[in-house]
C-alpha positions as semicolon CSV with decimal commas, in nm:
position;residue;x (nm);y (nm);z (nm)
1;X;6,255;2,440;-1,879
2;X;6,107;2,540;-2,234
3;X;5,881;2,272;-2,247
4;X;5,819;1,878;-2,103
5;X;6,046;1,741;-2,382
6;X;6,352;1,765;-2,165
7;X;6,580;1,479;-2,015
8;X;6,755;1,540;-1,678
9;X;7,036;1,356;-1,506
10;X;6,907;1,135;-1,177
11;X;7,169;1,296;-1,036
12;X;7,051;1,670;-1,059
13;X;6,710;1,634;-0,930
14;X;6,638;1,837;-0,563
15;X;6,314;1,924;-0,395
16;X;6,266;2,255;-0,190
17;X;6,016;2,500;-0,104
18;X;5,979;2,837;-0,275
19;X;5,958;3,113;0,029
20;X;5,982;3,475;0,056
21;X;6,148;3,635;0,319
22;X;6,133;3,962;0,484
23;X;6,435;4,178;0,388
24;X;6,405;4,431;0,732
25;X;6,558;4,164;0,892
26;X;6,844;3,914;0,871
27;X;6,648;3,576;0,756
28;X;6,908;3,339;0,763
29;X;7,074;3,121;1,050
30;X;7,251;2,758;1,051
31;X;7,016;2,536;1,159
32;X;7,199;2,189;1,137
33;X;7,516;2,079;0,957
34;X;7,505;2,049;0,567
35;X;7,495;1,655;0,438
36;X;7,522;1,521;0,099
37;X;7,113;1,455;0,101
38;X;7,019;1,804;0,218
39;X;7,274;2,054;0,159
40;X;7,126;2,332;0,338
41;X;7,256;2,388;0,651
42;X;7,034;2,753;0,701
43;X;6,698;2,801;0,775
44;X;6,519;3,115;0,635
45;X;6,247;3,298;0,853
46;X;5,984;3,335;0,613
47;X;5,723;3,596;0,577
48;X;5,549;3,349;0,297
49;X;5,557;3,002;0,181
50;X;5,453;2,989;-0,204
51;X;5,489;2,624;-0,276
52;X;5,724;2,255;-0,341
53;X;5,926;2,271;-0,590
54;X;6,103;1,977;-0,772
55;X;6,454;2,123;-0,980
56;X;6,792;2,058;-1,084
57;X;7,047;2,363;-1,044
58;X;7,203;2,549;-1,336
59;X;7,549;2,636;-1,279
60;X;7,543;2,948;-1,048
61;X;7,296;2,752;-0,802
62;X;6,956;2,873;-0,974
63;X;6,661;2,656;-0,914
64;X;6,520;2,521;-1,231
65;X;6,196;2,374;-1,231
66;X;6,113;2,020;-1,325
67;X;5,736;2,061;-1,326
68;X;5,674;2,399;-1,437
69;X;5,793;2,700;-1,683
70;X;5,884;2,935;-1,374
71;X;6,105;3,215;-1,254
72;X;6,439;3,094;-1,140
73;X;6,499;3,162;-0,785
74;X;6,860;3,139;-0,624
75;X;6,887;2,807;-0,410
76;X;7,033;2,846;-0,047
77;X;7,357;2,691;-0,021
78;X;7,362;2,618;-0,336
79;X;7,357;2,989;-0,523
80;X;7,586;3,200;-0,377
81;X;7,495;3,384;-0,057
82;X;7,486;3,692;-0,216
83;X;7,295;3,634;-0,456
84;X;7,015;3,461;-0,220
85;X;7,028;3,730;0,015
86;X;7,004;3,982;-0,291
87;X;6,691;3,779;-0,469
88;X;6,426;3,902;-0,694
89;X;6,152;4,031;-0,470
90;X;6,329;3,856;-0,180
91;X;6,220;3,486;-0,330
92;X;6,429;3,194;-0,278
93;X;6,414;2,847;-0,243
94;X;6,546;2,646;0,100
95;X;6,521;2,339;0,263
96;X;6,643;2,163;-0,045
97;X;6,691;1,763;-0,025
98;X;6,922;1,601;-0,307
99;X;6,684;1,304;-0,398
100;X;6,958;1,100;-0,622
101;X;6,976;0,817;-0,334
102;X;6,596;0,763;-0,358
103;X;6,535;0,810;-0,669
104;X;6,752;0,512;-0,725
105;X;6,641;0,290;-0,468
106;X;6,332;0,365;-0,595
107;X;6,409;0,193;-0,941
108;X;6,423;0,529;-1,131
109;X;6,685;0,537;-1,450
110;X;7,018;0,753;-1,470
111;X;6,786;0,957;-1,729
112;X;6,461;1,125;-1,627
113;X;6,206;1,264;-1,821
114;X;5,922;1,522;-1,749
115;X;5,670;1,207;-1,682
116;X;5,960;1,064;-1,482
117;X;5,897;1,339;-1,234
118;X;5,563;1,350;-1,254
119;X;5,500;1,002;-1,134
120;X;5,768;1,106;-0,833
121;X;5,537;1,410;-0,774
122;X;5,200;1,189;-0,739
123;X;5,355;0,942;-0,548
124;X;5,652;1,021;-0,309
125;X;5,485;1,338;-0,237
126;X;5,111;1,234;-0,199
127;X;4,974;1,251;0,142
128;X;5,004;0,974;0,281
129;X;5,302;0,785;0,106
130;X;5,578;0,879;0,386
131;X;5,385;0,761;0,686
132;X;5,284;0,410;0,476
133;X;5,710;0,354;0,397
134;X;5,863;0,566;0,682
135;X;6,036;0,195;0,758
136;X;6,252;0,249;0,470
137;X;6,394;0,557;0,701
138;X;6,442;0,445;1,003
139;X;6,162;0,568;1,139
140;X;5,809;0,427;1,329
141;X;5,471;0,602;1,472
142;X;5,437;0,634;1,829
143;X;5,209;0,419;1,927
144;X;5,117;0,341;2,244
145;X;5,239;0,030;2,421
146;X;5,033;-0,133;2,717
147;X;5,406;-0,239;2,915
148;X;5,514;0,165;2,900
149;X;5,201;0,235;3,130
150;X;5,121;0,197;3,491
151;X;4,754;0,150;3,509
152;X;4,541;-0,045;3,217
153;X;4,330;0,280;3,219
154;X;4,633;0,526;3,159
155;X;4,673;0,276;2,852
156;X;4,354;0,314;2,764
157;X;4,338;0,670;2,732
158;X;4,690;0,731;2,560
159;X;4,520;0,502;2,288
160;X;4,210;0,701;2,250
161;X;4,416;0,971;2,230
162;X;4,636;0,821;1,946
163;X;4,338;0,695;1,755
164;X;4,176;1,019;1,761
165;X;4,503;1,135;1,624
166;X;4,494;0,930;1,309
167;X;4,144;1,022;1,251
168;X;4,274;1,386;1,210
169;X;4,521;1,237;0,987
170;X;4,792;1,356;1,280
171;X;5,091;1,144;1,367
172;X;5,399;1,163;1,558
173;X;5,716;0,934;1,482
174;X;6,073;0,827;1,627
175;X;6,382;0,695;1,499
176;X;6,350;0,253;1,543
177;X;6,652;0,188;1,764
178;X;6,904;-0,026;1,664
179;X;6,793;-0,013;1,296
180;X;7,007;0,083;1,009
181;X;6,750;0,208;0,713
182;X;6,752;0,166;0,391
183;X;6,733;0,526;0,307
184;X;6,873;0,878;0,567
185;X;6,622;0,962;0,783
186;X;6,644;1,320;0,657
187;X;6,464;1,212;0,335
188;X;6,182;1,140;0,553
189;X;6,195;1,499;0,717
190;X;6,244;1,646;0,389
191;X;5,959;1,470;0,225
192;X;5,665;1,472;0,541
193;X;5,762;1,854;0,575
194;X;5,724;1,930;0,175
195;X;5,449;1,680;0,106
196;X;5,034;1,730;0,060
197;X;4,863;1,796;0,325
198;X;4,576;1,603;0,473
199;X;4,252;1,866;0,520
200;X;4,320;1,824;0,913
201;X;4,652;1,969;0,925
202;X;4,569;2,226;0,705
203;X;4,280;2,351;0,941
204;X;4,500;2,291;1,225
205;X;4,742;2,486;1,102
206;X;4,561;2,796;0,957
207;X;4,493;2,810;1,340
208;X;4,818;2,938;1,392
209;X;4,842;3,150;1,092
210;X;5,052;2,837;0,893
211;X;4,976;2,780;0,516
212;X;4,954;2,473;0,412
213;X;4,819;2,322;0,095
214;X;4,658;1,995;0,015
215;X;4,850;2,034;-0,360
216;X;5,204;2,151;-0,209
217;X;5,330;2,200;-0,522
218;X;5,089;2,457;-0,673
219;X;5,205;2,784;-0,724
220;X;5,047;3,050;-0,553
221;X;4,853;3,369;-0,675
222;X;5,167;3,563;-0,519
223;X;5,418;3,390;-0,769
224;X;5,478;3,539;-1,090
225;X;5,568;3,379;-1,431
226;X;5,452;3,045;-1,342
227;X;5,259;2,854;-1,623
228;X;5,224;2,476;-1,746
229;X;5,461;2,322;-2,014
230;X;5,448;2,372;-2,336
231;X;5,276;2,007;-2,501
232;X;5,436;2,079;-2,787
233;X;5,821;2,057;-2,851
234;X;6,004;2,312;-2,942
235;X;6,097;2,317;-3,302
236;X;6,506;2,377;-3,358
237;X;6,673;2,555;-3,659
């Protein structure tokens, strides 16, 4: 985008992550079958994340982004294979999520505007937002019950254990049985695995050599061409 004057279609609006992969090998492999919320049914091995991205594709599958003035970077499975596997400096964007089912749900018009997305930035993908509405998915923490264990100080322990867990700003989750959501679960994959990070998991997972970033969406000092809007519209002939 030119500038934060634009208008976007509901309809048009993904979320991904902006990766670079190593070209010595063959990155890609199907993961899981494509759906109509996340299309991408590969998985890149990356060498690098870079960042979140929210975008709408242009018509050869190019991610354009919603939040930035950036490069455009081919989207997998939605660009052509070629061209992702043939990408500028071997940058691309995967795991993309098609967020037209939430964004509606979530009371946002046909119409969005740069401060539309903005407020979908500093809210969906805040923190903590996805473990305080994973109900709307389907989906529950696992937390220990007292009938699932044999001796009250087995309990006792497994809820130490869990409380130390939130403390670290950890969690683990499951699918509620028997409950039909409001919203696919996959959004909640989508969004918990592109999200901020708390400063726990980040330490945690610098540990095993995994970047993470408590502002997903920043672009990194590895990404070229990558600048704020232009606050002042563009003037036309």
């Amino acid at each position: 985008m030119e500038n934060r004057y634009y208008r976007v279609n509901r309809n048009d609006v993904y979320v991904g992550r902006i990766i670079k992969f190593d070209p010595l090998e063959n990155p890609f492999y199907e993961y899981k079958t494509p759906s109509e919320v996340c299309p991408t049914g590969t998985k890149v091995h990356y060498c690098k994340i870079y960042r979140s991205m929210l975008f709408a594709p242009t018509r050869d599958g190019y991610a354009e982004d919603l939040l930035y003035t950036s490069l455009l970077y081919p989207a997998v499975n939605i660009a052509s294979d070629y061209d992702c596997k043939k990408a500028y400096k071997n940058v691309i964007v995967t795991e993309c999520c098609h967020l037209a089912k939430l964004l509606e749900y979530l009371g946002y018009q046909e119409v969005l505007s740069f401060e539309d997305l903005m407020r979908l930035r500093n809210t969906v993908f805040k923190k903590n937002w996805i473990r305080e509405n994973m109900q709307l998915f389907g989906m529950q923490e696992c937390k220990p019950l007292e009938d699932n264990f044999d001796t009250e100080e087995a309990f006792r322990k497994a809820l130490e254990s869990f409380q130390l867990d939130q403390k670290l700003g950890l969690y683990s989750y499951s699918p509620i049985d028997g409950v039909k959501p409001d919203l696919p679960n996959e959004y909640f994959y989508s969004i918990d695995d592109l999200r901020d990070a708390h400063i726990q998991e980040i330490l945690i997972a610098r540990f095993f050599g995994i970047n993470l970033k408590a502002n997903s969406f920043k672009s990194s000092k590895d990404e070229v061409g990558v600048k704020r809007f232009n606050i002042k519209p563009v003037k036309r002939p």
